[in-house]
N, C-alpha and C positions, 0 to 999 in steps of 0.2 A: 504494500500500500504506500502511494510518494503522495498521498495528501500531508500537505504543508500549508495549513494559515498561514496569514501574514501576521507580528506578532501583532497584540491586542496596541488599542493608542495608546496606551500611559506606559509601554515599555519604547516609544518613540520619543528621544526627547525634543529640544524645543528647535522644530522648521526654520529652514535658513530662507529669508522671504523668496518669493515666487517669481518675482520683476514681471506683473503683470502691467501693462497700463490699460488703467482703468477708466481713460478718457475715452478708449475704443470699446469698448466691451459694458452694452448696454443692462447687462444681467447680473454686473459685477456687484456683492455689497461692502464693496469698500475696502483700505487698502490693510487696516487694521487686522484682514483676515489674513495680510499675508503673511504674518508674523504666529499665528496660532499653529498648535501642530496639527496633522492632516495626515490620512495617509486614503488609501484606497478602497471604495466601499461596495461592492456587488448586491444589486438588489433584483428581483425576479418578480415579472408581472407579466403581461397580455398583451403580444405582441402588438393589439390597437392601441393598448395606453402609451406602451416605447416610441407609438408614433408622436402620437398627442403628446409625450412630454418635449419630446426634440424638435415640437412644431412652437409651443407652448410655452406650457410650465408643470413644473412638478409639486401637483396637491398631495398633501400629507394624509394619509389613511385618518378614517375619522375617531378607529378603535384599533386594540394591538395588543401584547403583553404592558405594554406601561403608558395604554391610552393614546391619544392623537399623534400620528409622527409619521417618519418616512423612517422605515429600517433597514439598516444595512448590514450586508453577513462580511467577516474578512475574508471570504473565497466565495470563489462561486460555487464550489461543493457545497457549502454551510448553506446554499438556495436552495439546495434539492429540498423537493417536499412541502416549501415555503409559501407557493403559489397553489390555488384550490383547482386549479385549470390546466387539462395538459395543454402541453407546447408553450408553455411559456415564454418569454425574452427575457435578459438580463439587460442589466443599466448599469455602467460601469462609471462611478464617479469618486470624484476628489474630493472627500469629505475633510471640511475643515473643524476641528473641536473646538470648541469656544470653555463656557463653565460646564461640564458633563456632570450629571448624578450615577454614578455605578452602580450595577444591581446586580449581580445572577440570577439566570433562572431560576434554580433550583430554590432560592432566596422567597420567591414568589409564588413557587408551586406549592398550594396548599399540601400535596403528597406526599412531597417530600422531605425526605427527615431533613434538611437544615432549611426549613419554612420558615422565614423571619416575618413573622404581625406588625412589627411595627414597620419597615419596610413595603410590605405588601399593604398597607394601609394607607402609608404616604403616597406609594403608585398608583391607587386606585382611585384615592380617595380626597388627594388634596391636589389644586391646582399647581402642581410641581412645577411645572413648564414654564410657566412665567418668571422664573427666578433661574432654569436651567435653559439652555441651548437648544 
């Protein structure tokens, strides 16, 4: 088996800026992001949405394991299974971190033996997002 993640972001440390100019680039949010770290994010949807987002824009799912977002796996392996639809497409983006909140799965899965409640509470149940990225 040669599955290799990419490692997770907090084992990346801090991004040497990106020297976009963002005078051309109508999509850019600014240059403060070039300095955040980033690395590479695979995410798996419907080949119609792949269109729509590169026509577009990229809406955030409106539910998920930790509520409204767009999510990204560090491989494309980590998509399998990801999307409800066969044939999917991937979207292969440069995801920048800003302030992240970390969680584990297993953190959140009521079933599993390291299920943290207070965690799994604050995910579900407090407006987290507005203070995170």
């Amino acid at each position: 088996n040669d599955y290799q993640p990419q490692r997770r972001w907090r084992d990346f440390g801090q991004s040497q800026p990106l020297g976009i100019d963002n005078s051309k680039c109508p999509c850019s949010i600014g240059r403060k992001k070039e300095t955040q770290p980033h690395y590479i994010g695979f995410h798996t949807t419907t080949p119609e949405a792949v269109v729509s987002i590169a026509h577009i824009n990229f809406r955030p799912s409106t539910k998920g394991w930790l509520g409204a977002g767009a999510y990204f796996a560090r491989s494309v392996a980590g998509t399998i299974g990801k999307h409800r639809s066969a044939g999917g497409a991937w979207i292969i983006a440069e995801v920048h971190m800003g302030k992240v909140y970390e969680v584990l799965r297993n953190e959140i899965d009521r079933a599993h033996k390291n299920f943290n409640k207070e965690k799994y509470d604050f995910v579900h149940y407090t407006k987290w997002q507005q203070e995170y990225d």
